[in-house]
C-alpha positions in Angstrom: 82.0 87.8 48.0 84.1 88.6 44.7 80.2 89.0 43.4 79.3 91.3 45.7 82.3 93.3 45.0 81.6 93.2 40.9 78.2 94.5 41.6 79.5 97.8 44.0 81.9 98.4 41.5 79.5 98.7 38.5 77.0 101.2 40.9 79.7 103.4 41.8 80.6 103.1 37.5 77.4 104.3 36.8 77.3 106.8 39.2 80.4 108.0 37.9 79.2 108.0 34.1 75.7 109.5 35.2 77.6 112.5 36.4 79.8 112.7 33.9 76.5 113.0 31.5 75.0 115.7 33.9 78.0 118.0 33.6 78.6 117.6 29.5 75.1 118.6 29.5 75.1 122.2 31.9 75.5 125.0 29.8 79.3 126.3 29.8 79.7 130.1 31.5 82.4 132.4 32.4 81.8 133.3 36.2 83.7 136.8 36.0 81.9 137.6 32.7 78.3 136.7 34.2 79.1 138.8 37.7 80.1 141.5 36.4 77.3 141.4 33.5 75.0 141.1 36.5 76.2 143.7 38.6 75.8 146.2 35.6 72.4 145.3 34.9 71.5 145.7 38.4 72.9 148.9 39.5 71.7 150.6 36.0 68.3 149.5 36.6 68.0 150.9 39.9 69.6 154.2 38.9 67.4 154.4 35.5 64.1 156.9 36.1 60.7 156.5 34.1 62.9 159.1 31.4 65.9 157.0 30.5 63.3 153.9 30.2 61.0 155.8 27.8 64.5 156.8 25.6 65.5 153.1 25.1 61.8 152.1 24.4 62.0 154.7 21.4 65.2 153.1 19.9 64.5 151.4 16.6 65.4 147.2 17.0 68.6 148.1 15.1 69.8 151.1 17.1 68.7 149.2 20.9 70.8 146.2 19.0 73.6 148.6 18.3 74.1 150.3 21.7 74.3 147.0 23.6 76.7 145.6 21.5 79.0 148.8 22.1 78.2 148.1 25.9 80.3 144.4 25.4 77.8 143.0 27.4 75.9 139.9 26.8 72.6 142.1 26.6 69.5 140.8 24.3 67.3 143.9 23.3 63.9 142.2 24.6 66.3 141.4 28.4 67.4 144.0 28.8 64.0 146.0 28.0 62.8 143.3 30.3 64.7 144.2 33.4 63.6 147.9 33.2 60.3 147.1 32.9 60.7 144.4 36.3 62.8 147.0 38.4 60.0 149.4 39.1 57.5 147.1 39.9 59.9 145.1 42.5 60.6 148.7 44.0 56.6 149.5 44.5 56.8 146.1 46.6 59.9 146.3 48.1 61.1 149.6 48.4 64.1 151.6 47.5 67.1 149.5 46.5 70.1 149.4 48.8 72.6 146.8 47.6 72.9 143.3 47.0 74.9 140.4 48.6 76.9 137.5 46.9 76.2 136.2 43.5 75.1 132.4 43.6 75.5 130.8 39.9 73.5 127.7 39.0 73.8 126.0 35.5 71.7 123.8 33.6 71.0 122.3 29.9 69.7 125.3 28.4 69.9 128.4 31.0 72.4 129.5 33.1 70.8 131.8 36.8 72.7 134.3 38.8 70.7 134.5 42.3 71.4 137.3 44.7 69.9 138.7 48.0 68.8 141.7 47.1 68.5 145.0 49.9 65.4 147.2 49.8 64.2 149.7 52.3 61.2 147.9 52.9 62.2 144.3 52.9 65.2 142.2 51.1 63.8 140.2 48.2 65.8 137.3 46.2 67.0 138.8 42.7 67.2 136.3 39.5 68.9 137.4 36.9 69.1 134.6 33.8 71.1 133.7 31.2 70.4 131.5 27.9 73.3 128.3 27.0 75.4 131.1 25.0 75.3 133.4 28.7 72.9 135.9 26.8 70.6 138.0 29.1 67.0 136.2 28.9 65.1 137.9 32.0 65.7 139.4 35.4 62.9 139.1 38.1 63.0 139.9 41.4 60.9 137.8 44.3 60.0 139.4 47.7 60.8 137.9 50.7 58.0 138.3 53.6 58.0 137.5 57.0 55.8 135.5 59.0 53.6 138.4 60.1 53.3 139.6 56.9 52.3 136.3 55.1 49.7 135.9 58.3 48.5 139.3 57.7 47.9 138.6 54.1 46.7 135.1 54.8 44.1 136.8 57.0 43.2 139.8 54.3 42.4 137.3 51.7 40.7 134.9 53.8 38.1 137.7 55.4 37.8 139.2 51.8 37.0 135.7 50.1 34.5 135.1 53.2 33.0 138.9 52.7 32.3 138.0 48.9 30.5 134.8 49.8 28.2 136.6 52.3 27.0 139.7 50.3 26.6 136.7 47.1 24.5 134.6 49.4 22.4 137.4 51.0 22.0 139.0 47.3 20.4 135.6 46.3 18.2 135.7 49.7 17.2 138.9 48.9 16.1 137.6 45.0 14.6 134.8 46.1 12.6 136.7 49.0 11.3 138.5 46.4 10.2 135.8 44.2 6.5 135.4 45.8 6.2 138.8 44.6 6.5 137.8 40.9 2.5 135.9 40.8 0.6 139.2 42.3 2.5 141.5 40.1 1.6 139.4 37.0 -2.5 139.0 38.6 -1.9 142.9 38.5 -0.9 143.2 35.2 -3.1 140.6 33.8 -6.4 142.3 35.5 -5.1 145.6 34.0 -5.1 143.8 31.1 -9.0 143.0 31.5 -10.2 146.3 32.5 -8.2 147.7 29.0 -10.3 145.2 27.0 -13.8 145.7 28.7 -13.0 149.5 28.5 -12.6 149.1 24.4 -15.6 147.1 24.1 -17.6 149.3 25.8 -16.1 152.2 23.9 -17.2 150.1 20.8 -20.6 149.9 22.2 -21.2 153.3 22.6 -19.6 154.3 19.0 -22.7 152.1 17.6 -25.4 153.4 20.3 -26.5 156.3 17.8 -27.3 154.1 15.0 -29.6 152.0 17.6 -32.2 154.6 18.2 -33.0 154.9 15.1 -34.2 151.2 14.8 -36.0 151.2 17.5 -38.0 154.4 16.6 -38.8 152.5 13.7 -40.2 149.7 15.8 -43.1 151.5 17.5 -44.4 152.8 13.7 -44.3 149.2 12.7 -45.8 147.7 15.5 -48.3 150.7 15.8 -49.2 149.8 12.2 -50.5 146.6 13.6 -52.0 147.0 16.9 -54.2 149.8 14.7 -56.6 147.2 14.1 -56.8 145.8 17.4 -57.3 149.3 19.1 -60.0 150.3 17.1 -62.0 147.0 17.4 -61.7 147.5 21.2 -62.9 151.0 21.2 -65.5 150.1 18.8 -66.9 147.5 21.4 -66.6 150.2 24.2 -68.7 152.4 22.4 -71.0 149.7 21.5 -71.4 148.8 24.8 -71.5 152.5 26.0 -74.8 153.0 23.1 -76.8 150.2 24.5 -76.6 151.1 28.0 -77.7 154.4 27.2 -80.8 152.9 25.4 -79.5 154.6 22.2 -82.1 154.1 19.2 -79.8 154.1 16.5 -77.4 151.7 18.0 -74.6 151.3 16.1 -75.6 151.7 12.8 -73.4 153.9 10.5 -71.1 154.0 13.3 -67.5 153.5 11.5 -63.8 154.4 13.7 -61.6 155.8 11.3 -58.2 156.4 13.3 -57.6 156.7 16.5 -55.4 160.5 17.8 -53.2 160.2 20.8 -54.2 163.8 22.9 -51.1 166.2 23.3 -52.1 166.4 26.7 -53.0 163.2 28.8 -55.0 164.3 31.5 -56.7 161.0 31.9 -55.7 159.0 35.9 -56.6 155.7 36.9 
């Protein structure tokens, strides 16, 4: 029993030194200081126009240093140009601001966040403003709060316009690959054009040495009329010949001699 005892006793010690750890280690804050830095920030951001945003955006580091430190508030130069640049955007999405309910403070090792419930015209959203360990202004952001028919409705919007992209994807690669079996007849098409090109140049070709080609073979028939000379004449000869001794010619042949052979301008002759 007394063992049992010793052992609850040295949880509930370690429990106690485990939470004593945890709080020595959340950053310190002064809850009045933080509020009212809060509520300053918030109300100036929603009552500064696109104007009074542009006019701290031209301040040199060292003037925008300057003018917050004048403020007394625990403003950083990059924060606070920070929250101006979040406010319009949460006021696209949520509307006009209205107010703001009770500040909720939260601390931890190295950042301290003031939480809020903030009041649009549109729809309240949750407004987080934080704080570094020395309860300097590090960034405000502010997170719309939707209802259930609003996250359905754009639960459904995404879902039909992810589904929509995946049709006109897959019937733009139907269409591509319907049109594949096209690819081998235009390429028979070009390669046949390709043909008719070359045989149209060769031809060309031929005819550009056609000229030269007469020529040779008007020298042919001199050549092989200087040969076949001989051949004529001994066939007339023997026609004649034969011609003299049917005739009953007393001469005959004798001192008969073919010296060339004329081809008639006119050839009346018919078989």
């Amino acid at each position: 029993m007394k063992r049992k005892i010793s052992i609850l006793l040295c949880a509930v010690l370690a429990a106690f030194l485990v939470t004593a750890c945890s709080s020595d280690n959340q950053a310190e804050y002064d809850t009045e200081t933080l509020e009212q830095a809060t509520e300053v920030l918030i109300e100036y951001c929603a009552s500064a126009d696109e104007a009074t945003t542009d006019q701290w955006k031209s301040l040199t580091d060292f003037e925008l240093e300057y003018q917050l430190m004048q403020s007394g508030l625990p403003f950083t130069p990059e924060g606070f140009l920070g929250a101006l640049d979040a406010w319009p955007a949460a006021v696209e999405e949520c509307g006009a601001y209205i107010g703001h309910g009770d500040f909720t403070i939260t601390a931890e090792s190295d950042e301290i966040n003031v939480t809020t419930t903030g009041e649009f015209e549109d729809r309240n959203a949750e407004i987080t403003v934080v704080y570094d360990s020395d309860s300097r202004l590090d960034s405000l952001s502010v997170s719309a709060e939707y209802g259930v028919g609003e996250i359905l409705q754009k639960s459904g919007l995404n879902t039909i316009l992810g589904m929509g992209t995946v049709f006109v994807v897959l019937i733009f690669i139907s269409i591509v690959i319907s049109l594949l079996k096209y690819i081998p007849v235009l390429g028979e098409k070009l390669k046949k054009k390709n043909q008719t090109g070359i045989s149209h140049v060769e031809v060309s070709g031929q005819a550009g040495a056609s000229p030269a080609a007469p020529a040779k073979e008007a020298e042919a028939p001199e050549d092989q009329g200087t040969e076949d000379d001989s051949e004529l004449i001994a066939v007339i000869t023997a026609a004649i010949a034969a011609a003299q001794a049917e005739s009953g010619s007393k001469g005959g042949m004798d001192g008969f001699v073919v010296r060339s052979i004329r081809r008639r301008p006119s050839n009346k002759w018919k078989a």
